[in-house]
N, C-alpha and C positions, 0 to 999 in steps of 0.2 A: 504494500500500500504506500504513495506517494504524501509523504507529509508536506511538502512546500509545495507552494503555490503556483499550477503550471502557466507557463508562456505563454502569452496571447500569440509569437510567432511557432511555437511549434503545433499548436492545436490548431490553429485557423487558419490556412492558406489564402482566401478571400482579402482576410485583414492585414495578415503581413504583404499580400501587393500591394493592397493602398497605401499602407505605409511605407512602405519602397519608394513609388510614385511618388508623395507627399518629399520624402528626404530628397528623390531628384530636382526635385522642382526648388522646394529650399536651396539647395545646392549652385543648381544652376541661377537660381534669383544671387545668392550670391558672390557669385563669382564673378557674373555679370554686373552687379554694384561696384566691386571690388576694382575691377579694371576699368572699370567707368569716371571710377575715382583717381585711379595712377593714370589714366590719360589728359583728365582736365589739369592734372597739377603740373602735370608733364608736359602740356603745350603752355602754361598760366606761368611758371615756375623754371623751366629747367631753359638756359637762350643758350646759343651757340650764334655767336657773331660772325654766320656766313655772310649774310645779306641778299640771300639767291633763294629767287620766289621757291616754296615745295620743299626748304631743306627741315622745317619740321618732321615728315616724313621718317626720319631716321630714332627717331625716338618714340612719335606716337604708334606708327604702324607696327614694330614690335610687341608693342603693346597691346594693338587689339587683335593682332595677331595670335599672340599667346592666349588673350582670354578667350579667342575665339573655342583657339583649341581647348582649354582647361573645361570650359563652360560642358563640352559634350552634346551641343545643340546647335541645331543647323541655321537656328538665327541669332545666334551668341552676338556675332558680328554687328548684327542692326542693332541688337539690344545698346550694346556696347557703344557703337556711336553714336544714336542717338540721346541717350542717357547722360553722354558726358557732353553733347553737344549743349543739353537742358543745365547739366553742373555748370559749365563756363557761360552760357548765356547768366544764370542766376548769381554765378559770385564775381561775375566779371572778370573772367579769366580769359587771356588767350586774346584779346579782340575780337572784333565782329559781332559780339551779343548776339540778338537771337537770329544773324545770318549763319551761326554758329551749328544753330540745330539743325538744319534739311544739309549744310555740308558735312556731317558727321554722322548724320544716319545715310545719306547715299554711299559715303563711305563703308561701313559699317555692312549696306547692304549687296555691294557691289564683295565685298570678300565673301559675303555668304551664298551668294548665285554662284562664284568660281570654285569654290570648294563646296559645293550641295551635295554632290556625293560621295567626296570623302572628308577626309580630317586636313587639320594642318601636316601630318604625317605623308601627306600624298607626296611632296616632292619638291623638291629645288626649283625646277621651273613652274609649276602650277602655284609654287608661295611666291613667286617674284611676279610671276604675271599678277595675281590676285591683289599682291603689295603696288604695284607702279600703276595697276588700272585704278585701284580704291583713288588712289593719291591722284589721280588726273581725274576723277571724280567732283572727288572735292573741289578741285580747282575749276572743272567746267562747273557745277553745281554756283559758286560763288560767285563767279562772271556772268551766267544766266540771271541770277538774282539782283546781280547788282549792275546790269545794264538795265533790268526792265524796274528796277527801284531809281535807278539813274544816278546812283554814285559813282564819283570817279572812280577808275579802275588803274591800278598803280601799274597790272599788267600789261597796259596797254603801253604805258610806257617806255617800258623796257621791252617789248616784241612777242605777242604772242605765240611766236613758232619758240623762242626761246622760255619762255614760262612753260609750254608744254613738256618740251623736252626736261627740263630740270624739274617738273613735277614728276613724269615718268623716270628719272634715273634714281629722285632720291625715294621712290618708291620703290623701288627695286633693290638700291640698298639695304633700305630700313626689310624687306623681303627675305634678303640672304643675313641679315642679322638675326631676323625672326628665325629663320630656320635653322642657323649655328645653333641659338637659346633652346630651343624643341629639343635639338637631335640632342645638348649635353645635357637637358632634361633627364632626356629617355636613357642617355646612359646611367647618368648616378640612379635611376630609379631601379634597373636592371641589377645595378652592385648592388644595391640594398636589399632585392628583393635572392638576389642569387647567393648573395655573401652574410 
């Protein structure tokens, strides 16, 4: 006879999936908060004195790169951008205020359409495509908005064939950085789990 008190996961199969379910979704809620949070402080906080439109790129796109992958959902990505796009409109982070949110969810959403059906694990060329198109995203996203709001546009400037380009290279960058971070991820995780 059983003196203690049995498991609600070993008696009920019903209730321990919802409960699965319920931990994923916490989970993914946040992780998706999390990197939402390291990208707005990331573009708000961290400057690198290139001065070349798109070299953001190299720090944020890592970033929602990883959470895309960490999150384990196929719209990690939108979540992630748009969410930090709402954090830097709301704490005045980053510039741009609330042109901040439709550029960081198109962002966000253009990495989840190129990885739909795999992970950030699919590969060097599928993370750099996904990383240089997000970031030329952004960048078309914010030219559309701010020619039809009718703010100057500083790209216009300096040439738009060269804003594109350095928006596609430092996406690409910030791409194979993401995917160094993954792969030594994936190593220490391997040692730990092996050793």
């Amino acid at each position: 006879m059983r003196t203690g008190t049995p498991s609600v996961f070993e008696s009920d199969a019903p209730v321990r999936d919802r409960y699965g379910y319920l931990g994923q979704v916490l989970y993914t809620v946040a992780v998706v908060a999390s990197f939402s949070l390291f990208v707005a402080l990331a573009k708000g906080y961290f400057r690198v004195p290139l001065h070349i439109p798109g070299h953001s790129a190299l720090y944020v796109i890592p970033l929602m790169l990883l959470g895309r992958n960490a999150s384990r959902n196929r719209l990690g990505g939108t979540g992630i951008g748009g969410l930090s796009g709402v954090m830097m409109a709301f704490f005045g982070l980053g510039g741009g205020f609330l042109l901040g949110i439709p550029r960081y969810l198109f962002m966000g959403a253009v990495i989840d359409v190129i990885l739909w059906n795999g992970s950030a694990h699919s590969g060097a060329v599928k993370l750099v495509a996904a990383a240089a198109l997000a970031n030329f995203a952004k960048f078309f996203v914010g030219l559309v908005i701010a020619s039809m709001v009718g703010i100057p546009v500083f790209f216009i400037h300096l040439g738009i064939t060269y804003s594109v380009v350095t928006h596609l290279t430092f996406g690409a960058i910030g791409g194979l950085l993401a995917f160094g971070a993954i792969k030594a991820f994936g190593r220490l995780q391997n040692q730990r789990t092996t050793g």
